[in-house]
LUMLO-506033 format. One line per field, with one value per residue: residue number from 1; y, x, z of N, C-alpha, C in turn. Coordinates in nm, 4 decimals. Layout:
seq: NUM, ...
nyy: Y, ...
nxx: X, ...
nzz: Z, ...
cayy: Y, ...
caxx: X, ...
cazz: Z, ...
cyy: Y, ...
cxx: X, ...
czz: Z, ...
END
This chain:
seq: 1, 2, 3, 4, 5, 6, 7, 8, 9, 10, 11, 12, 13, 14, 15, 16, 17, 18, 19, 20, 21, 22, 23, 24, 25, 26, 27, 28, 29, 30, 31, 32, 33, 34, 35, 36, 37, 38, 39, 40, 41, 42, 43, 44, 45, 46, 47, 48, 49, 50, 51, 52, 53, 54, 55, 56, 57, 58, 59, 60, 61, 62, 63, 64, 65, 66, 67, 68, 69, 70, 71, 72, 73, 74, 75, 76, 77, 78, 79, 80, 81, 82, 83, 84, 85, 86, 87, 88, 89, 90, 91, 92, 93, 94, 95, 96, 97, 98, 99, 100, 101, 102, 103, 104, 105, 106, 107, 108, 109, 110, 111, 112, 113, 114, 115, 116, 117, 118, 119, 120, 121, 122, 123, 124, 125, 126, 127, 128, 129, 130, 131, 132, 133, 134, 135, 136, 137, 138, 139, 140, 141, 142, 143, 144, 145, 146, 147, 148, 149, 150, 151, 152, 153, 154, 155, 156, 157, 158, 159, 160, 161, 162, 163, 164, 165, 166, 167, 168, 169, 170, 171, 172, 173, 174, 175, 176, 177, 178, 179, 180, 181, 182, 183, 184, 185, 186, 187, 188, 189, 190, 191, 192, 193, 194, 195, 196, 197, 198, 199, 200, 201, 202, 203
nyy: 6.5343, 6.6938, 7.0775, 7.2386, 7.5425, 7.5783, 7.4770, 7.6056, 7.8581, 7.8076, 7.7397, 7.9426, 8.0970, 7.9769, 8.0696, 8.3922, 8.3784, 8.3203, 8.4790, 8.8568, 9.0584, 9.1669, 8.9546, 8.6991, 8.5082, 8.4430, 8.2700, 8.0708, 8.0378, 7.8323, 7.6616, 7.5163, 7.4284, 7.2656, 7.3499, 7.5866, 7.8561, 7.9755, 7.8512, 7.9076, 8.1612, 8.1254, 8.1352, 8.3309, 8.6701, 8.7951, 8.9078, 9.0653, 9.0513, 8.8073, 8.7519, 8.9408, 8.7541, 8.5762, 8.6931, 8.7241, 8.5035, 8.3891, 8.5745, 8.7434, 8.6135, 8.3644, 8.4569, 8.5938, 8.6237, 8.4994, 8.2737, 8.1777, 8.0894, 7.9373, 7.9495, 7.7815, 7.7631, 7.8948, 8.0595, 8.3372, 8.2122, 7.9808, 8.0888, 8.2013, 7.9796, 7.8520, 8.0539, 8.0302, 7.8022, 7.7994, 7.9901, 7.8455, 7.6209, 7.7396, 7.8214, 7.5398, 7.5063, 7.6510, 7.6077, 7.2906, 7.3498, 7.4542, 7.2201, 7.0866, 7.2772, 7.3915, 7.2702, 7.3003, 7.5741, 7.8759, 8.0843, 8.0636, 7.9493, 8.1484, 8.3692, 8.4003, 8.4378, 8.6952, 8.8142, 8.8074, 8.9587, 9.2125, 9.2237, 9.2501, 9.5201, 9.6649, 9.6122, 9.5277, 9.6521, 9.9379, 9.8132, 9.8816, 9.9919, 9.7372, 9.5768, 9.7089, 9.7205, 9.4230, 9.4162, 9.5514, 9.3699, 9.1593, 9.2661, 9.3273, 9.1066, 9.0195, 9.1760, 9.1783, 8.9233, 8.9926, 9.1684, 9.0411, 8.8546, 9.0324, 9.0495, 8.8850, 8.8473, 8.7149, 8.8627, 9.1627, 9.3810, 9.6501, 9.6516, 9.7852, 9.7960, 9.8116, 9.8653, 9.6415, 9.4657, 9.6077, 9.4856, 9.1898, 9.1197, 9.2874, 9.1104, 8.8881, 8.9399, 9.0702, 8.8862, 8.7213, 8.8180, 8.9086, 8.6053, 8.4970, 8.5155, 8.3531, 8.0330, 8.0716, 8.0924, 8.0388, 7.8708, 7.7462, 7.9556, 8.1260, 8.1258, 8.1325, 8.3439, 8.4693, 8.4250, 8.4637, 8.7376, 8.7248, 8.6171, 8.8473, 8.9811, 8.8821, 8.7868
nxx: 7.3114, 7.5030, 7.6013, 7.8485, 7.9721, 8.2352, 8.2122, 8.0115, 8.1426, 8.3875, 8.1823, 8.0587, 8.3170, 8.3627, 8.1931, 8.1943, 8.4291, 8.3370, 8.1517, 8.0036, 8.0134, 7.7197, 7.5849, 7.5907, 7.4569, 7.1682, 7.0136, 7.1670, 7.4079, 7.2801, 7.1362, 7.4077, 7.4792, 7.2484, 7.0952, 6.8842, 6.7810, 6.7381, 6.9026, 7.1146, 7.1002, 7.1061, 7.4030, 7.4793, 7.3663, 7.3588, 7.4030, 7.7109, 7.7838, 7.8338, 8.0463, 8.2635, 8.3758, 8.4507, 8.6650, 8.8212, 8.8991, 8.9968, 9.2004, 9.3450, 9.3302, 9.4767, 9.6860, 9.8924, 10.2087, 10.2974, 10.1044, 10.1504, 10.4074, 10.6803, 11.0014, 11.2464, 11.5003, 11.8774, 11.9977, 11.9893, 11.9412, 11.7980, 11.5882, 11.4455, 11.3427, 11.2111, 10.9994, 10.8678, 10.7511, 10.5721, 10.4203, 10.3503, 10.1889, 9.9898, 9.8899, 9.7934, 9.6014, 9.3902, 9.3447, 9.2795, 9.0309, 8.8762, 8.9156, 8.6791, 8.5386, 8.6988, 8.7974, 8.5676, 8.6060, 8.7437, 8.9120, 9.1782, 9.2405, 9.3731, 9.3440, 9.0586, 9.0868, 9.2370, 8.9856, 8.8521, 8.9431, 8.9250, 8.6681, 8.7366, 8.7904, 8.6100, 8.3575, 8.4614, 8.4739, 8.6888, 8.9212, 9.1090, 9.3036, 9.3544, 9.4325, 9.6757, 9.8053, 9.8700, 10.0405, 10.2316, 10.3148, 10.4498, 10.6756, 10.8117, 10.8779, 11.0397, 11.2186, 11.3637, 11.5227, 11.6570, 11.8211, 11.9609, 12.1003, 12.2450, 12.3808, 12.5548, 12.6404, 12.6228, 12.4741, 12.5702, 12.7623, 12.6747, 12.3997, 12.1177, 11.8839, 11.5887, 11.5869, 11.5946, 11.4162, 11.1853, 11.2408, 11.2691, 10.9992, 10.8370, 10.8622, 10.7472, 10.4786, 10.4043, 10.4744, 10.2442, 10.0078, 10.0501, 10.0855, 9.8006, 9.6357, 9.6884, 9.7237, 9.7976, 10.0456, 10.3419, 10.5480, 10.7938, 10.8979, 10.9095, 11.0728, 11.2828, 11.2944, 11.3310, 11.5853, 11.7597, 11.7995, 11.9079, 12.1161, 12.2720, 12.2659, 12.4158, 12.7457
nzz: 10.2161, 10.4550, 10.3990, 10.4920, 10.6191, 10.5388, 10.2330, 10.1528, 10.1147, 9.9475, 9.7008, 9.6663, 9.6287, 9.3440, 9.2311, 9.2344, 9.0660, 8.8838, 8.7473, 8.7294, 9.0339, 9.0730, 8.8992, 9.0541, 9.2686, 9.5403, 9.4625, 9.2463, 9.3780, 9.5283, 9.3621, 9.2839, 9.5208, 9.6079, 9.7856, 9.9587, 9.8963, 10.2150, 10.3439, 10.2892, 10.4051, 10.6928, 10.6987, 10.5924, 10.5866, 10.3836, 10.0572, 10.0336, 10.2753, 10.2526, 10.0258, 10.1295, 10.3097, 10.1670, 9.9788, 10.2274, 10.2972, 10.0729, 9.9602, 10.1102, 10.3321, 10.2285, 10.0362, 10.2344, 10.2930, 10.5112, 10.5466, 10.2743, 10.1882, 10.3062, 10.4477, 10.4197, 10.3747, 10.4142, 10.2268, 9.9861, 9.7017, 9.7615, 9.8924, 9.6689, 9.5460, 9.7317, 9.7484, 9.4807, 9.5202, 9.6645, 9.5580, 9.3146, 9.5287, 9.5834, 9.3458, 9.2623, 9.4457, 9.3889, 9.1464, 9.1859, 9.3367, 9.1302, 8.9524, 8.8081, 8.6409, 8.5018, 8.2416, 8.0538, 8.0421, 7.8582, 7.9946, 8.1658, 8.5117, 8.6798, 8.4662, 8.5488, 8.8631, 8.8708, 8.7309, 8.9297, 9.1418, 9.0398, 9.0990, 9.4016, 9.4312, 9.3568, 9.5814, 9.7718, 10.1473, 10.2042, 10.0638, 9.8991, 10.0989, 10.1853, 10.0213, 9.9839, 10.1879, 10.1838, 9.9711, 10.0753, 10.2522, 10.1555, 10.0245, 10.2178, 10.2705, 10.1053, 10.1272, 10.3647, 10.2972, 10.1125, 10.1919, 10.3899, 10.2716, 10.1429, 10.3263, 10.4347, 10.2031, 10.0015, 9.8471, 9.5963, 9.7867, 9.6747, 9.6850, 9.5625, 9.7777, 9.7892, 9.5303, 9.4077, 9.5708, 9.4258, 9.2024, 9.1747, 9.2551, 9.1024, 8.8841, 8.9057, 8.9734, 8.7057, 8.4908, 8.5951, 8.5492, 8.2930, 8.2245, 8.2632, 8.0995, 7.8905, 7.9129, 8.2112, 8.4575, 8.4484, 8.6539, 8.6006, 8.4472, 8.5685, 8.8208, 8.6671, 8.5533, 8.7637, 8.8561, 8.7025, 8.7498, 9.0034, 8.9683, 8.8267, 9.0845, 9.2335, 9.4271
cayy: 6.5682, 6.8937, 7.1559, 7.3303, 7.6788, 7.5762, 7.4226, 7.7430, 7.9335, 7.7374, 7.7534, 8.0738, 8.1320, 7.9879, 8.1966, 8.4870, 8.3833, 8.2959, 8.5930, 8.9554, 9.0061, 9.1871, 8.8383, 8.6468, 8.5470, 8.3636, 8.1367, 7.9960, 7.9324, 7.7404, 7.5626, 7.4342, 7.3603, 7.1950, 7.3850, 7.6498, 8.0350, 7.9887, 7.7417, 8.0233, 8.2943, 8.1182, 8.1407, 8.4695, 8.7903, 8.9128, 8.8794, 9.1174, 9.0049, 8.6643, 8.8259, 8.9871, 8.6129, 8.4838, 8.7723, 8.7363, 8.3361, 8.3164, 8.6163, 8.7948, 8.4988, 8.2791, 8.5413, 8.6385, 8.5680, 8.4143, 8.1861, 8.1544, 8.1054, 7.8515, 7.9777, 7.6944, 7.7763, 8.0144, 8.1406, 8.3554, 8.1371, 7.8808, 8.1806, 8.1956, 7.8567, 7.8495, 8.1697, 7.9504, 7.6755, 7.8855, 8.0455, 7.6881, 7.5796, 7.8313, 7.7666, 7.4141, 7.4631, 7.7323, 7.4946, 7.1749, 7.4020, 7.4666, 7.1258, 7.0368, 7.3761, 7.4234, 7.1931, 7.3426, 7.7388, 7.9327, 8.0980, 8.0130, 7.9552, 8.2520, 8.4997, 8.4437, 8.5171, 8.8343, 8.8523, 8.7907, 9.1056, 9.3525, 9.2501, 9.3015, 9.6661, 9.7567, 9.5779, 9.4761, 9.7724, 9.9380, 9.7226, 9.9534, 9.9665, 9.6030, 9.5140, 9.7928, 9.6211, 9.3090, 9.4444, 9.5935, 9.2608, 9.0856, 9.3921, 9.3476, 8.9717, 9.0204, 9.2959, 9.0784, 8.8555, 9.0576, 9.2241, 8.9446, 8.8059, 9.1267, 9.0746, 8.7733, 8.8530, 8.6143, 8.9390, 9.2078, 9.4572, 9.8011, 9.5798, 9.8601, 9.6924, 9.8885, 9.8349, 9.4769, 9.4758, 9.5861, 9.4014, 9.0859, 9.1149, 9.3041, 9.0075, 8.7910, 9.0347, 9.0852, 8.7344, 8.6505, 8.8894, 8.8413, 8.4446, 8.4368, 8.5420, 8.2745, 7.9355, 8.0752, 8.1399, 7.9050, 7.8521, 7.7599, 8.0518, 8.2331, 8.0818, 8.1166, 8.5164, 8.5555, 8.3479, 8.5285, 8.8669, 8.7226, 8.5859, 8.9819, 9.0608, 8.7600, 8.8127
caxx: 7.4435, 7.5018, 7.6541, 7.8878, 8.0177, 8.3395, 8.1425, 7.9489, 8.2646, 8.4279, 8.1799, 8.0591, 8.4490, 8.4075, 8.0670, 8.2614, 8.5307, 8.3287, 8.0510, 8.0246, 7.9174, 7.6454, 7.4702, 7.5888, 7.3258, 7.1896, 6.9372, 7.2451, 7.4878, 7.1743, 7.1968, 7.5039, 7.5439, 7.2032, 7.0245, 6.7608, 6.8242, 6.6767, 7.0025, 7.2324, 7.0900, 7.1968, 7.5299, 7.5347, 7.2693, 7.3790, 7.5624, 7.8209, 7.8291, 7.8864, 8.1544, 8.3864, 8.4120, 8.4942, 8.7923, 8.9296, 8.9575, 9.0709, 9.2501, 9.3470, 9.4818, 9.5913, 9.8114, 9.9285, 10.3142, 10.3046, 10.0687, 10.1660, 10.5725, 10.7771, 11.1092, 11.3302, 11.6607, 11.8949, 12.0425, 11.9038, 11.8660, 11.6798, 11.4731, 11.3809, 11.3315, 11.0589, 10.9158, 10.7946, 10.6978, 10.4469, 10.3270, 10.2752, 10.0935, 9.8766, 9.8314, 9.7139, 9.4884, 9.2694, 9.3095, 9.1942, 8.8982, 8.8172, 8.9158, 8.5741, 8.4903, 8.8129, 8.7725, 8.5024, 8.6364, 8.7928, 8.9940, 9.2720, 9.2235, 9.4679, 9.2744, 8.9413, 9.1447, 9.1934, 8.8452, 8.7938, 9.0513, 8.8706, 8.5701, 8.7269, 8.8140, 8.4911, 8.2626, 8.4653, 8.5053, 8.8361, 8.9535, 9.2531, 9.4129, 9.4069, 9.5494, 9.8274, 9.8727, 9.8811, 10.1478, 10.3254, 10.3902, 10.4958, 10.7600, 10.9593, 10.9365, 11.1558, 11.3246, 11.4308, 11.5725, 11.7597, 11.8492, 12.0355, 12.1957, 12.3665, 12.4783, 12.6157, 12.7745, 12.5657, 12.4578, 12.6746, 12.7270, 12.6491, 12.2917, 12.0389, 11.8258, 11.4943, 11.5298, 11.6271, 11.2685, 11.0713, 11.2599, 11.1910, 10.8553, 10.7341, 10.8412, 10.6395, 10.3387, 10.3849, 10.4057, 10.1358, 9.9211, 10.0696, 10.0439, 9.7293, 9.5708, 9.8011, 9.6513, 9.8424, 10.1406, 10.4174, 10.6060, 10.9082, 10.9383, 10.8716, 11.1793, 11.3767, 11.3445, 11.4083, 11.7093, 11.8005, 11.7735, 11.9560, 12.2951, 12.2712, 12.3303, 12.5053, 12.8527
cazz: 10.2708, 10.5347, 10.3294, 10.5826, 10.5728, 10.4143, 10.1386, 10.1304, 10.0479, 9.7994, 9.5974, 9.6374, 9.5471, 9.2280, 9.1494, 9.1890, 9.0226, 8.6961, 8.7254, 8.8084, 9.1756, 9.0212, 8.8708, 9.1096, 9.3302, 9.6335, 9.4010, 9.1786, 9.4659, 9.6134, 9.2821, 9.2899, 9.6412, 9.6337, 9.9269, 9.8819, 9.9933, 10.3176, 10.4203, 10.3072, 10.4741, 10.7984, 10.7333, 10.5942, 10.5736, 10.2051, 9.9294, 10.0227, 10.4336, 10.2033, 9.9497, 10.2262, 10.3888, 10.0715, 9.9731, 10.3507, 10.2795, 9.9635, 9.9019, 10.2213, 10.3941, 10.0737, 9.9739, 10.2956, 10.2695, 10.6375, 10.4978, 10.1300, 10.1683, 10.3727, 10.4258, 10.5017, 10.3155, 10.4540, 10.0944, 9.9066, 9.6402, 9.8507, 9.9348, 9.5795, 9.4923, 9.8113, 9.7162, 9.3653, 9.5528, 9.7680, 9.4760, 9.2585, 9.6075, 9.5924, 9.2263, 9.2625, 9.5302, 9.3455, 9.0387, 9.2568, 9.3421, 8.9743, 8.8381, 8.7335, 8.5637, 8.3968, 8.1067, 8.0266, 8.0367, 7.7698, 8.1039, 8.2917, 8.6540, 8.6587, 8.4431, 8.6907, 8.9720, 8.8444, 8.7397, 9.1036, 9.2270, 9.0205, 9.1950, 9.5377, 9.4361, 9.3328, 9.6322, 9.8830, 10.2361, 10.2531, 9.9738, 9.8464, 10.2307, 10.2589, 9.9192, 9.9956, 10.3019, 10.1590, 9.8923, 10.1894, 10.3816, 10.0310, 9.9663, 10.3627, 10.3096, 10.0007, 10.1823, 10.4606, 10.2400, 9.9799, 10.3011, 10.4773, 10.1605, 10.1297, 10.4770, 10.4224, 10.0935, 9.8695, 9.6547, 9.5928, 9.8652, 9.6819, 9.6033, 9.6032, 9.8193, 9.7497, 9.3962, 9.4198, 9.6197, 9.3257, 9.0415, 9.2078, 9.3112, 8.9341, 8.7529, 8.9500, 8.9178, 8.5508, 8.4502, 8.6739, 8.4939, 8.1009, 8.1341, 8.2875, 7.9531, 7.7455, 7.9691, 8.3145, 8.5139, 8.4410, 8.7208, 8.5861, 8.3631, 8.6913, 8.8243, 8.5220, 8.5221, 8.9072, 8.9120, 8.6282, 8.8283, 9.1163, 8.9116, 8.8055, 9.1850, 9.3065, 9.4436
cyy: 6.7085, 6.9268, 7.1851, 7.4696, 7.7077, 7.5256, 7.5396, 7.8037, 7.8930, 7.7762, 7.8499, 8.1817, 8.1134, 8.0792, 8.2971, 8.5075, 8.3671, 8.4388, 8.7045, 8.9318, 9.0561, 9.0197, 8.7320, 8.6582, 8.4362, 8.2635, 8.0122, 7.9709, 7.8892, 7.6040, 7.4923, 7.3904, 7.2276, 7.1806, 7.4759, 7.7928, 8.0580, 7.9179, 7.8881, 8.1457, 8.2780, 8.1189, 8.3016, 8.5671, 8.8342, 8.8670, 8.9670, 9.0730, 8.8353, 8.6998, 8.8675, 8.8324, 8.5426, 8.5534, 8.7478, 8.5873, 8.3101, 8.4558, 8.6640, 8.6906, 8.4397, 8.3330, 8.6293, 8.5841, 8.4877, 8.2957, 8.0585, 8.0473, 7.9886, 7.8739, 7.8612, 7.7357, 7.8852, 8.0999, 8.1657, 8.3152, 7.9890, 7.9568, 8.1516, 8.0957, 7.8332, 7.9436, 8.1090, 7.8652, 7.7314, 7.8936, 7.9258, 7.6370, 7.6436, 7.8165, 7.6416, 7.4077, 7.5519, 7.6274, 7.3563, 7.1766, 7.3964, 7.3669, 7.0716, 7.1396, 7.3985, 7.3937, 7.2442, 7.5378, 7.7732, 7.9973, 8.0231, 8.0042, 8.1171, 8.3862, 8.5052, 8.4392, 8.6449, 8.9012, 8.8881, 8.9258, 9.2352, 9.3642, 9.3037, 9.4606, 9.7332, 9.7084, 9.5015, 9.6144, 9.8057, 9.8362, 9.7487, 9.9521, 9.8558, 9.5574, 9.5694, 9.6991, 9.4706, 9.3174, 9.5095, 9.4667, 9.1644, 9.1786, 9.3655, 9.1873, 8.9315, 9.1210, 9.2545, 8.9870, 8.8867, 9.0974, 9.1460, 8.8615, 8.9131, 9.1308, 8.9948, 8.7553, 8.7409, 8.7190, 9.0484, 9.3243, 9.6172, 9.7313, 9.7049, 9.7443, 9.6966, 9.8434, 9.6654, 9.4222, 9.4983, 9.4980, 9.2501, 9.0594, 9.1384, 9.1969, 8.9078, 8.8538, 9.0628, 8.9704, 8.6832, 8.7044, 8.8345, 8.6878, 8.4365, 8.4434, 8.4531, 8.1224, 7.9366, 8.1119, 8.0133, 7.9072, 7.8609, 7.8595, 8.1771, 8.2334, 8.0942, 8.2772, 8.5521, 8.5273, 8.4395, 8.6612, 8.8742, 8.6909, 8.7576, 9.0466, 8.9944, 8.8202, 8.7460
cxx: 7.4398, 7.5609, 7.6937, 7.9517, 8.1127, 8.3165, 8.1266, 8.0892, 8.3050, 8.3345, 8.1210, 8.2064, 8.3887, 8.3272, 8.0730, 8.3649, 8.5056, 8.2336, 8.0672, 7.9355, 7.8276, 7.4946, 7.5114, 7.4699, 7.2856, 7.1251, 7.0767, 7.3042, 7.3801, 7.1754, 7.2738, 7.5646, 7.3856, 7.1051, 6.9560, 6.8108, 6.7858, 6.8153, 7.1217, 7.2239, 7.1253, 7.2894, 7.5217, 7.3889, 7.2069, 7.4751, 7.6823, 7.9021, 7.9398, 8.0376, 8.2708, 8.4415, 8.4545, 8.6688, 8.8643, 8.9723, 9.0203, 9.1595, 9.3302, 9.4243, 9.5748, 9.6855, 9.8922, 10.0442, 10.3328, 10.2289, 10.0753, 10.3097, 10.6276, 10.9079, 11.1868, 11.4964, 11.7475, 11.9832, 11.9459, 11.8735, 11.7910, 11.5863, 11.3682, 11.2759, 11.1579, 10.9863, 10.8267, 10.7201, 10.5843, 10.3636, 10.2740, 10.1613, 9.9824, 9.8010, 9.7267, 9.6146, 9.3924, 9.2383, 9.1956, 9.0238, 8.7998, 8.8354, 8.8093, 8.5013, 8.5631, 8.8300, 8.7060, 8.5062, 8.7280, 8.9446, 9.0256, 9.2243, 9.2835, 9.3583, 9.1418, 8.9668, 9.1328, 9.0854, 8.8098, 8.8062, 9.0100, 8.7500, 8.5858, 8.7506, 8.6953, 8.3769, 8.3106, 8.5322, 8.6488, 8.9275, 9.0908, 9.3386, 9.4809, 9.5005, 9.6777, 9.8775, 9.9459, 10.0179, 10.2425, 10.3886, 10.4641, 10.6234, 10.8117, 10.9118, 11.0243, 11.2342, 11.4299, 11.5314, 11.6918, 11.8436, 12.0084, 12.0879, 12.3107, 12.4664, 12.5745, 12.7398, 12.7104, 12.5402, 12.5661, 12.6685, 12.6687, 12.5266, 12.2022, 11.8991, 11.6928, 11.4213, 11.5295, 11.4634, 11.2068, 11.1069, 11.1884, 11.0264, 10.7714, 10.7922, 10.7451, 10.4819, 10.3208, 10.4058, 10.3076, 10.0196, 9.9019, 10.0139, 9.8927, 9.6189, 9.6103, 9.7963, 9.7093, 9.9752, 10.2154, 10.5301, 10.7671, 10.9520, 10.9497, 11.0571, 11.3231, 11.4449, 11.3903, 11.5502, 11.7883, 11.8755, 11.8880, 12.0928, 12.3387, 12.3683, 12.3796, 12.6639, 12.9439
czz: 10.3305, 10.4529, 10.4687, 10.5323, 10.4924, 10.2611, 10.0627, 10.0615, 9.9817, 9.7289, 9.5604, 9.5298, 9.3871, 9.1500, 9.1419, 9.1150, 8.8601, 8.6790, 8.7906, 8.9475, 9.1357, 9.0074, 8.9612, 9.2339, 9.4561, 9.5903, 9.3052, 9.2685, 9.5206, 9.4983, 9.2647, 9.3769, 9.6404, 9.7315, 9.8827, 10.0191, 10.1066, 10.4266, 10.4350, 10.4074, 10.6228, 10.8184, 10.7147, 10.5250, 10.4715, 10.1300, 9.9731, 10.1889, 10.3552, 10.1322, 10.0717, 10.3076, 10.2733, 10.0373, 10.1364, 10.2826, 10.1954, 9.8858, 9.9995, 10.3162, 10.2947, 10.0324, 10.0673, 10.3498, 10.4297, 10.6419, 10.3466, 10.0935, 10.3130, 10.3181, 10.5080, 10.5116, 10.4125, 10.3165, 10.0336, 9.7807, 9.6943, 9.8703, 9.8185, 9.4891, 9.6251, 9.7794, 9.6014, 9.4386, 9.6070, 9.6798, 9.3327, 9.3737, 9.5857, 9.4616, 9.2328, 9.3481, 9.4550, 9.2463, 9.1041, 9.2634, 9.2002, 8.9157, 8.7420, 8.6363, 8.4516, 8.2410, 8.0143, 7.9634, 7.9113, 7.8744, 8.1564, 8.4177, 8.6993, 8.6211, 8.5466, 8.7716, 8.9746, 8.8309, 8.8990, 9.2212, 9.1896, 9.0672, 9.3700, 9.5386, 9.4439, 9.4606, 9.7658, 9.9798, 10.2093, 10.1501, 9.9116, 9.9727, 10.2176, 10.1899, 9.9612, 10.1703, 10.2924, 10.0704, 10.0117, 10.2756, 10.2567, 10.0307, 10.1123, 10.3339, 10.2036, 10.0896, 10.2604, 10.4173, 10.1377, 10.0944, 10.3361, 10.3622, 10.1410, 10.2438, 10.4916, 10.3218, 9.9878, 9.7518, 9.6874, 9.7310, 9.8294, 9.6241, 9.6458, 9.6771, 9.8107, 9.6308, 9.3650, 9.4376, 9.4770, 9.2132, 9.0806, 9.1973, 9.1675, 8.8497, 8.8147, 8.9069, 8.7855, 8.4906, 8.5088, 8.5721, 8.3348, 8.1303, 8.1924, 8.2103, 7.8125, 7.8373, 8.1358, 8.3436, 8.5186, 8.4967, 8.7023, 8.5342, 8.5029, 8.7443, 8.7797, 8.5575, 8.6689, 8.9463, 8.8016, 8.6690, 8.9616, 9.0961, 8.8873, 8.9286, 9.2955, 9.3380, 9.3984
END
């Protein structure tokens, strides 16, 4: 069977996602794709030429709220309710990826994500810009939204709109983090606390 490049990546993904980039290596992903280090090196040079193509694909776009988020609703609780849904999508497709390892793991899909994020700090270029960038386009696509609810009159009008911005956003990031040490991020509970947040500054 060809192995193609998207092949290649997946499961390079998951070999970073279970090992440091350190032991990760070009003989084991040859192992488990099934091809011999001579196949890989036509796609890619190095482990780290390989690594930066793996963080753009699966972290860099995947989590790039223009890709992540389908805003259909125009209330901001429709906002919210898609904002979960994005972030369950996104869930299940890393899961999908890992279904056959999982069983097997002591970790969540969740916690070797993270595993995955402290590798892009330490080994992937420019790595602190992008994230902040990346946390920068997450932070005005809540903004937008809290924004234009206030305009409307769905939340209250003296809604600090700033802070509104981070409350939202750090409960998502801090349950993402806490559950993904306790078998993951449980959606509904996700749900639970933002809606929670948003009766707070409902009108």
């Amino acid at each position: 069977m060809k192995i193609t490049r998207d092949d290649l990546l997946i499961a390079a993904f998951k070999l970073f996602m279970s090992v440091n980039y350190e032991k990760a290596s070009f003989a084991e992903l040859g192992k488990m794709l099934g091809m011999s280090k001579a196949g890989i090196f036509k796609y890619y040079k190095n482990k780290q030429e390989l690594f930066i193509a793996v963080v753009d694909r699966f972290l860099f776009s995947t989590q790039n709220p223009r890709n992540k988020f389908t805003e259909t609703g125009s209330t901001f609780a429709e906002f919210i309710d898609e904002y979960v849904k994005g972030v369950q999508r996104t869930m299940d497709m890393i899961y999908k990826l890992l279904e056959k390892d999982v069983a097997q793991e002591q970790f969540s899909p969740n916690a070797k994500y993270f595993h995955f994020l402290f590798q892009v700090f330490q080994y992937y270029p420019d790595a602190q810009e992008k994230l902040r960038n990346l946390a920068t386009g997450d932070y005005a696509y809540w903004r937008a939204a809290i924004q234009r609810a206030v305009d409307t009159g769905e939340l209250k009008k003296d809604t600090d709109v700033e802070e509104a911005v981070v409350m939202f956003r750090q409960v998502y990031m801090g349950l993402s983090f806490e559950m993904a040490f306790m078998g993951g991020l449980d959606t509904r509970e996700l749900f639970k606390h933002l809606y929670a947040i948003y009766s707070l500054l409902k009108s």
